[in-house]
Structure formats: structure tokens, C-alpha cells
VMD Tcl script that builds the backbone (N, CA, C; Angstrom):
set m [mol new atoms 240]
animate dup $m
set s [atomselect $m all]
$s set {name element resname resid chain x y z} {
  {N N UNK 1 A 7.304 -37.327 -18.505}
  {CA C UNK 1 A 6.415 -36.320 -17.938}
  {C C UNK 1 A 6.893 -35.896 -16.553}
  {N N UNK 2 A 6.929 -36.713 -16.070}
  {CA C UNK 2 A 8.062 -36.552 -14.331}
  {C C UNK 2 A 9.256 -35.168 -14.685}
  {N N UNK 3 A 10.019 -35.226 -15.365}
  {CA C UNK 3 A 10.879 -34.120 -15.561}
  {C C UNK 3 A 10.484 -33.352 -15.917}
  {N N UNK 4 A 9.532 -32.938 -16.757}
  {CA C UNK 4 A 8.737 -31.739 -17.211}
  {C C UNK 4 A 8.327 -30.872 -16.229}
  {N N UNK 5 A 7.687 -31.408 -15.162}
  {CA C UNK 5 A 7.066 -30.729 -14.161}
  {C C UNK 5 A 7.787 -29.495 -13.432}
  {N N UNK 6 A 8.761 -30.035 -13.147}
  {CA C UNK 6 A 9.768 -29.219 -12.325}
  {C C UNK 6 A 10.043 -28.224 -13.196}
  {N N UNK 7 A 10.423 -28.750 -14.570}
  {CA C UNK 7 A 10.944 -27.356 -15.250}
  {C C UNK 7 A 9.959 -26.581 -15.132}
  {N N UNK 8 A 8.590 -26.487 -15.807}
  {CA C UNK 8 A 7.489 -25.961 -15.863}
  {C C UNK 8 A 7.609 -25.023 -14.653}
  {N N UNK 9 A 7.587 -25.469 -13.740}
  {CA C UNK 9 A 7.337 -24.700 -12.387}
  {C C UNK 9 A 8.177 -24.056 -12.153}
  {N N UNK 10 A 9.882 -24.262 -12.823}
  {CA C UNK 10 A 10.559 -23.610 -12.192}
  {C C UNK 10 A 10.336 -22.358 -13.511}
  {N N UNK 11 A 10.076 -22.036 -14.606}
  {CA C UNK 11 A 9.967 -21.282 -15.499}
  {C C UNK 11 A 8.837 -20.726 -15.084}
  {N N UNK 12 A 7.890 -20.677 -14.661}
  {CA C UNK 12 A 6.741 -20.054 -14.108}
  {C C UNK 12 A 7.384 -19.396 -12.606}
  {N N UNK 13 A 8.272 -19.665 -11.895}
  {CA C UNK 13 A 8.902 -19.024 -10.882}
  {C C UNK 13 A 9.578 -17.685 -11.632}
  {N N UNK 14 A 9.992 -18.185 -12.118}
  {CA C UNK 14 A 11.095 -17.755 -12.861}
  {C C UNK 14 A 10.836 -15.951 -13.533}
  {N N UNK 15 A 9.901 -16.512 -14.648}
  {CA C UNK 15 A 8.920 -15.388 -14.911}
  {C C UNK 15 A 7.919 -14.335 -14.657}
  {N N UNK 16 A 7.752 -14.966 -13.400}
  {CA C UNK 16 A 6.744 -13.928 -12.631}
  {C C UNK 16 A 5.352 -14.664 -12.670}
  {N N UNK 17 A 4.777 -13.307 -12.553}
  {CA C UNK 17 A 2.994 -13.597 -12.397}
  {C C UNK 17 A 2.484 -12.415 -13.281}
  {N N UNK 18 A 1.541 -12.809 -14.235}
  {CA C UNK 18 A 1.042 -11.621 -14.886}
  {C C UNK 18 A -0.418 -11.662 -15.165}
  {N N UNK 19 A -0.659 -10.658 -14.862}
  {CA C UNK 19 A -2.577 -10.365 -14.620}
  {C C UNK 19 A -2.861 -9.651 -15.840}
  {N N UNK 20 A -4.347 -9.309 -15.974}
  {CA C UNK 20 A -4.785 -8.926 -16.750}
  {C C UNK 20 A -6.352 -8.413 -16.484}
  {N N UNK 21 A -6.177 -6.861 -16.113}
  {CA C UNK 21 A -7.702 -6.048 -15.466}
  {C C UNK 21 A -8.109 -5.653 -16.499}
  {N N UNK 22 A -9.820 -6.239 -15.689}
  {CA C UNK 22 A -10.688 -6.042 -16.915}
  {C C UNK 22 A -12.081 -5.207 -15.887}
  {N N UNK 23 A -12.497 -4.412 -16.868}
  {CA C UNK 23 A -13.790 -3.876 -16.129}
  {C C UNK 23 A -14.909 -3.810 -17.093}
  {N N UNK 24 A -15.971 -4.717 -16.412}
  {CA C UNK 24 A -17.331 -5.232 -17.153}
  {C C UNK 24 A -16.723 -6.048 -18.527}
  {N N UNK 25 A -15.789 -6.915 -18.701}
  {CA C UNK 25 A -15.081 -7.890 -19.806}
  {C C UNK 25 A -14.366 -6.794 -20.297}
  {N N UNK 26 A -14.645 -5.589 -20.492}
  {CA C UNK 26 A -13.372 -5.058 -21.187}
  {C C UNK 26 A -11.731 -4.841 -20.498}
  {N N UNK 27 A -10.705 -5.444 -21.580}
  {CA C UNK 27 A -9.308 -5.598 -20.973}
  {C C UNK 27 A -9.040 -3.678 -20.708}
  {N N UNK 28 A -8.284 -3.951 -19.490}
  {CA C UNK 28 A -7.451 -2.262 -19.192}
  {C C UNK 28 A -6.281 -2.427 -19.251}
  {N N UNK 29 A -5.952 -3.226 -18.351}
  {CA C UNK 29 A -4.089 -2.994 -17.887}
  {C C UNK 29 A -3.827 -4.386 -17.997}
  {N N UNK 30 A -2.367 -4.400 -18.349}
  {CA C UNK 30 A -1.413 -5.344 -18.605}
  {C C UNK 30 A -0.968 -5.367 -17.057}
  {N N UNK 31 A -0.677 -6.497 -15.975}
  {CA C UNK 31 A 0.282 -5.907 -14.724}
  {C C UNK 31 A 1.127 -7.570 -15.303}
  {N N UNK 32 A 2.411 -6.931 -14.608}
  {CA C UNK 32 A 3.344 -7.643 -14.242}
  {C C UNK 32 A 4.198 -7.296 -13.151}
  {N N UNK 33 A 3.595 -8.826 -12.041}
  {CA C UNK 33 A 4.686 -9.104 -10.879}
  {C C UNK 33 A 5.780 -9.917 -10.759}
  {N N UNK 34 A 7.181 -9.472 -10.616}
  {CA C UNK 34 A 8.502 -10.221 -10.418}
  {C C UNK 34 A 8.669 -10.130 -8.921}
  {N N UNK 35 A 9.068 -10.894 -8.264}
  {CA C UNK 35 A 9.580 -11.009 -7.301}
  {C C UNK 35 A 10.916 -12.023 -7.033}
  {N N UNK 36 A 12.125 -11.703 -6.752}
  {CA C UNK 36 A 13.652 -12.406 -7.116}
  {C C UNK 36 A 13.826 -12.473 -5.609}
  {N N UNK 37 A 14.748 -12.733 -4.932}
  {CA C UNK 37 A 14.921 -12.919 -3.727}
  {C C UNK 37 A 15.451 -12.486 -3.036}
  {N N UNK 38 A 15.818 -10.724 -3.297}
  {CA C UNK 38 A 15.563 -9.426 -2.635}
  {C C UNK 38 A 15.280 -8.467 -3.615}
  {N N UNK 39 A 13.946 -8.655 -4.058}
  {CA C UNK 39 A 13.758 -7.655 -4.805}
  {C C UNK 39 A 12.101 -7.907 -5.516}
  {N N UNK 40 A 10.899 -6.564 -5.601}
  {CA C UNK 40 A 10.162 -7.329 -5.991}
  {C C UNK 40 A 9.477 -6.080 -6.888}
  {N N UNK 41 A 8.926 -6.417 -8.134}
  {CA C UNK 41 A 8.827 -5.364 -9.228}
  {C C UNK 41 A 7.435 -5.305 -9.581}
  {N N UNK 42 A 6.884 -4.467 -9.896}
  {CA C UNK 42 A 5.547 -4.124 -10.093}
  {C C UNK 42 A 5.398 -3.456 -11.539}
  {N N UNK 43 A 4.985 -4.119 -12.599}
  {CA C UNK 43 A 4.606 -3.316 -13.850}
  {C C UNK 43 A 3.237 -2.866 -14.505}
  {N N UNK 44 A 2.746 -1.964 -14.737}
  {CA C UNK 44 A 1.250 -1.556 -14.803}
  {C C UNK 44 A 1.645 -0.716 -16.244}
  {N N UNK 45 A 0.369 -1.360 -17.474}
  {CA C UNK 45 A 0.268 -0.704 -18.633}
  {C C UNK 45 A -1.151 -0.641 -19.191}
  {N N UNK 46 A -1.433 0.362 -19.589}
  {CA C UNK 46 A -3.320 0.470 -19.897}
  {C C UNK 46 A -2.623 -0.131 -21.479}
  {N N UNK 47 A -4.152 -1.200 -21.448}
  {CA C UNK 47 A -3.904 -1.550 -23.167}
  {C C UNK 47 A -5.534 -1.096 -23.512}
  {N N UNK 48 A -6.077 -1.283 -24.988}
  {CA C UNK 48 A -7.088 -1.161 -25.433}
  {C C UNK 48 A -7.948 -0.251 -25.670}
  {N N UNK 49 A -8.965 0.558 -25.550}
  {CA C UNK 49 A -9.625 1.772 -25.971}
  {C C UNK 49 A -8.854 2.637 -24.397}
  {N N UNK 50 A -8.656 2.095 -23.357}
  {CA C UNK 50 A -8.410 3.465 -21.950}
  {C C UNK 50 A -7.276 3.674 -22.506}
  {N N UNK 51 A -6.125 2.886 -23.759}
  {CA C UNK 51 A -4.825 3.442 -23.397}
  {C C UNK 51 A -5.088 4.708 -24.082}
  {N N UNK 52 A -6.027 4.720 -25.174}
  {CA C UNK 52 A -6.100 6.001 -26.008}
  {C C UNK 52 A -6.467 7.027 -25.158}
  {N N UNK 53 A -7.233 6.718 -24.666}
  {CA C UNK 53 A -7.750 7.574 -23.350}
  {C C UNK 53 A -7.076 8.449 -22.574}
  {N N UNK 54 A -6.055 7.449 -21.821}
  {CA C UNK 54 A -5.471 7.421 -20.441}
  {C C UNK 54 A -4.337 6.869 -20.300}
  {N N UNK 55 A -3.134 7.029 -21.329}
  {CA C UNK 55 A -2.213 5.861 -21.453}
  {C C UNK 55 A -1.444 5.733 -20.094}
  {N N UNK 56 A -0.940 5.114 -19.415}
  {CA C UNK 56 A -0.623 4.768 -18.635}
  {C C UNK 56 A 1.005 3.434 -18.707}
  {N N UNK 57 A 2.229 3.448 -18.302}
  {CA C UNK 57 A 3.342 2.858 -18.550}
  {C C UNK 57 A 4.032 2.908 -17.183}
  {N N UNK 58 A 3.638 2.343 -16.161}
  {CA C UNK 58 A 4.148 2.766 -14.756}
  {C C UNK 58 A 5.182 1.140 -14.133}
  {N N UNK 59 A 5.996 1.440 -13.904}
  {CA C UNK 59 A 7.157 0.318 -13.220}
  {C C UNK 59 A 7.497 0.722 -11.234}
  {N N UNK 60 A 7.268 -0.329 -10.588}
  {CA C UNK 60 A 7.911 -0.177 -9.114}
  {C C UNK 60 A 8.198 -0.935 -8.698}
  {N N UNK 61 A 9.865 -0.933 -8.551}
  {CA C UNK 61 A 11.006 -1.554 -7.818}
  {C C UNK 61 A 11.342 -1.247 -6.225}
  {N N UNK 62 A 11.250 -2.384 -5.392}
  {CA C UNK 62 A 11.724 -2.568 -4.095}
  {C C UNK 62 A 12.703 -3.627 -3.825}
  {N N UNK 63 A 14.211 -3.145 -3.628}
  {CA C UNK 63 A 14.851 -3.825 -3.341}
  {C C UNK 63 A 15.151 -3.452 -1.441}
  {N N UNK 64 A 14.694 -5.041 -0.813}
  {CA C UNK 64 A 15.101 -5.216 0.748}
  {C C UNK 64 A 16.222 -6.251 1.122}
  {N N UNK 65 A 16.358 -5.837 2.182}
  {CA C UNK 65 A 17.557 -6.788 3.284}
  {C C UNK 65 A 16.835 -8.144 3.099}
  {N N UNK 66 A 17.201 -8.739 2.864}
  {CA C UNK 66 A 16.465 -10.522 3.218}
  {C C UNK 66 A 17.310 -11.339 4.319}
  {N N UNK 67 A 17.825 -10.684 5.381}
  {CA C UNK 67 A 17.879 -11.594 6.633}
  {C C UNK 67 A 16.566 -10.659 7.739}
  {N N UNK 68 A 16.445 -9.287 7.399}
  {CA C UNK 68 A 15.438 -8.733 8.085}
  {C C UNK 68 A 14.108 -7.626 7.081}
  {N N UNK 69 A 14.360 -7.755 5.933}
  {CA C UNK 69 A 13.149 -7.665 5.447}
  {C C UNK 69 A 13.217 -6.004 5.303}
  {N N UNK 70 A 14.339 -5.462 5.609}
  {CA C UNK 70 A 14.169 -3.940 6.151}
  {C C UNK 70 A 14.703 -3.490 4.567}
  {N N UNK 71 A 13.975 -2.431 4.232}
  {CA C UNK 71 A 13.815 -1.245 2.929}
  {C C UNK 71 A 15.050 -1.301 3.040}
  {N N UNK 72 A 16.139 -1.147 1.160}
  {CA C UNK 72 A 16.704 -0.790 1.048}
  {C C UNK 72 A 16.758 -0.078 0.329}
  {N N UNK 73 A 16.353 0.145 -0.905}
  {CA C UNK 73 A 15.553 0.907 -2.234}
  {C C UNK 73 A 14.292 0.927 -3.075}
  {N N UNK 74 A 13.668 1.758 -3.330}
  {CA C UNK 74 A 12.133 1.845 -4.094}
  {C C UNK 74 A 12.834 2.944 -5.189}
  {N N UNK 75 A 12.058 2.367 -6.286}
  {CA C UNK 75 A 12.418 3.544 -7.672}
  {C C UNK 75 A 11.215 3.088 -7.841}
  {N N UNK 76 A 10.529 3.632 -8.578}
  {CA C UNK 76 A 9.462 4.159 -9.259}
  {C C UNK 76 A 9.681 5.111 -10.938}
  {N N UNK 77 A 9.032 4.472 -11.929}
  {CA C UNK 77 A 9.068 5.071 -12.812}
  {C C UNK 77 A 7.572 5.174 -13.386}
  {N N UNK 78 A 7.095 6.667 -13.789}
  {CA C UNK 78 A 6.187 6.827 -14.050}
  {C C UNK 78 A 5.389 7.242 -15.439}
  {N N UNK 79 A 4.415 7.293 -15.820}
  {CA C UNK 79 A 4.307 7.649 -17.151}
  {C C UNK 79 A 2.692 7.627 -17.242}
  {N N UNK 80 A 2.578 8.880 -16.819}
  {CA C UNK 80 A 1.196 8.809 -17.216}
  {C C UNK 80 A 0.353 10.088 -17.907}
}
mol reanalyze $m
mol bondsrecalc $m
mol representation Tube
mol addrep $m
């Protein structure tokens, strides 16, 4: 169990962070956050009755300097 741990954590680093918005229990958007170690990604997708609605498929990339943190690129892809 001792070795497990680390992997675990490092695969949960690894993968990101991913949410899931809901308004009054109903699911909306899928998000997914990556963040690598100059670079940090933002993914937003309507699932469930709003996608019929309102579909929504939006991605945003920031890649920075990591000795000073300073902007080097933002793309944005949109879809809505």
C-alpha cells in the first residue's frame, strides 16, 4: 500500500482536475483543468438537456516564462 500512494498522486497530478457544474442538481458543463509546468489549459463543454440548447465546446491555453511568470502565449478555441 506504501507504493501505491505516490503513484496515485502522481497520476492525479498528472491528469489534471476535472469539475462538473451543476445548477439546482442538474449537470451543465464538463470543465477540465491541466496545468504542466509552463503551461495551463482550460476545457469547458455543456453536456445534458443545455447542450441541446446551447452547445458549447470551448478550450484555453496559456503558455508562460516560469523563471518570471511573464505571458508568452494564449490560444483560445471557441465553439459556441
Amino acid at each position: 500500500m506504501g507504493r501505491c500512494i505516490p503513484f496515485l498522486l502522481f497520476i492525479t497530478i498528472i491528469s489534471g482536475q476535472n469539475y462538473l457544474a451543476n445548477v439546482y442538481g442538474f449537470p451543465m458543463a464538463k470543465i477540465q483543468f491541466k496545468s504542466i509546468a509552463d503551461s495551463v489549459t482550460l476545457k469547458v463543454e455543456t453536456i445534458g438537456l443545455i447542450d441541446a440548447i446551447w452547445p458549447i465546446k470551448n478550450a484555453y491555453t496559456t503558455n508562460f516564462d516560469t523563471t518570471h511568470f511573464g505571458l508568452i502565449a494564449f490560444k483560445k478555441k471557441i465553439k459556441q
